[in-house]
C-alpha positions in Angstrom: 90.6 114.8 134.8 92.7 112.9 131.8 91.6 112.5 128.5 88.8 109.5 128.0 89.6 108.0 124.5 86.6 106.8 122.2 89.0 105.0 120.0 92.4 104.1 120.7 94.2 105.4 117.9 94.3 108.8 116.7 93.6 111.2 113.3 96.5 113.0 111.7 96.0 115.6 109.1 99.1 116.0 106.5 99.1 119.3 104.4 100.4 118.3 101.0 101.8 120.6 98.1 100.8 117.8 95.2 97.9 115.6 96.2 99.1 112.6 93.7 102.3 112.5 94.7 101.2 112.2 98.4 98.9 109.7 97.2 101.7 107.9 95.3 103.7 107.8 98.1 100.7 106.9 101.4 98.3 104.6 99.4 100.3 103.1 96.3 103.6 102.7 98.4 103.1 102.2 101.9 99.9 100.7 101.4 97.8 102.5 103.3 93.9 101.6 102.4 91.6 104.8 100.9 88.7 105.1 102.3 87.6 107.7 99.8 87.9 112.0 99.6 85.8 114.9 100.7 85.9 118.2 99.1 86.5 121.7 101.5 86.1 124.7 101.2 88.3 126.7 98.6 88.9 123.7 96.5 90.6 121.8 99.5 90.1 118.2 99.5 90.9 115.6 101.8 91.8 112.0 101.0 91.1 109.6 104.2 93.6 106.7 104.6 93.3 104.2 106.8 97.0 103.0 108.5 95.8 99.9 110.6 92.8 102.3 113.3 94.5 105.7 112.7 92.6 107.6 109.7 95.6 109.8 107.8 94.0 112.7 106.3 96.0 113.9 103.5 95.3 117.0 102.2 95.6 119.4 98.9 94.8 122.6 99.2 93.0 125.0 96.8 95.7 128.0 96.7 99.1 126.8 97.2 101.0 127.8 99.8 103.8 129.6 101.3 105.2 128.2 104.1 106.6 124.5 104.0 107.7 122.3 107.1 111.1 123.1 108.3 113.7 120.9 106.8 116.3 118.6 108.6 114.0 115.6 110.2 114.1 115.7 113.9 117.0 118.0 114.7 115.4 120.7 112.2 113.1 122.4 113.9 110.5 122.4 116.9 107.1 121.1 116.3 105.7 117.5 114.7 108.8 116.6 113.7 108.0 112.8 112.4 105.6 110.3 113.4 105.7 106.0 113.6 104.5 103.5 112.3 105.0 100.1 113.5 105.4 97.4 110.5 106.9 93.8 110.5 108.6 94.0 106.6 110.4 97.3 107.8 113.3 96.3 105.0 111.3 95.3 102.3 109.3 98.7 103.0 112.0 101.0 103.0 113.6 98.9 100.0 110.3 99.9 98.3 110.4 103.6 99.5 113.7 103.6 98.2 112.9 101.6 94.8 110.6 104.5 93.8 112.8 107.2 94.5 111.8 108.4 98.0 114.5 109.5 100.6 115.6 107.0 103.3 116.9 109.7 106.1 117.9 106.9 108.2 118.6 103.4 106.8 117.0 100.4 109.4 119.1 100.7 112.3 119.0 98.5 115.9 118.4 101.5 118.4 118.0 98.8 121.2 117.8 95.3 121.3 114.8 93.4 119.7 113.8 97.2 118.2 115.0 98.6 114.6 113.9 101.4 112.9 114.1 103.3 109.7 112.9 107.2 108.9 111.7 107.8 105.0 110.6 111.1 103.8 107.2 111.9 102.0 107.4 114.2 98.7 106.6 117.1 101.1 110.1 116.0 103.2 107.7 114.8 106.0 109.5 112.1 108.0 107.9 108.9 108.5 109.9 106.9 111.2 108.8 102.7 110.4 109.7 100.5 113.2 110.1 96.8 113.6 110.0 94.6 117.0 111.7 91.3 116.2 
């Protein structure tokens, strides 16, 4: 038996090194609305962001740690690797992502007719990939 969805979009947690700058980069530059935060345990805490049905969790942790994602977008490593989010003012977003100093790892590019995409990074070097149907 296949999954049965109760919603049809999903949650994605984001493990962040510096909760305002995640913030800075989620909620005051792509806009995403926030819902509010709930504290875990060992001084976690989780922001919830809303991105259109899809609830981004991004979270700090108490104890900072260790390991960080593997660099080099999608060619870097195995894994989560980036994730999309479909937007109509893809230039003027990644204008803005790029305004505020965040890295633009792919400028918007046509990758088949009527479809163009761009990837930006978050302060954790997170890819984002924003995509536009014309």
């Amino acid at each position: 038996m296949g999954i049965e969805l109760q919603k049809d979009s999903i949650d994605l947690g984001i493990i962040v090194r510096d909760g305002e700058k995640a913030m800075a980069f989620y909620r005051d530059t792509l806009g995403f609305n926030h819902e509010g935060d709930m504290k875990m345990g060992g001084g976690s805490v989780m922001h919830r962001l809303r991105c259109g049905t899809s609830l981004i969790k991004v979270i700090e942790t108490g104890e900072p740690l260790e390991n960080n994602p593997a660099p080099g977008g999608i060619t870097g490593g195995t894994g989560y690797r980036y994730w999309t989010i479909s937007v109509s003012n893809l230039v003027e977003l990644v204008k803005e992502c790029a305004d505020k100093g965040y890295t633009v790892a792919w400028e918007p590019r046509e990758i088949r007719e009527g479809v163009t995409v761009a990837m930006v990074e978050d302060p954790d070097g997170n890819w984002v990939e924003l995509l536009q149907n014309s």
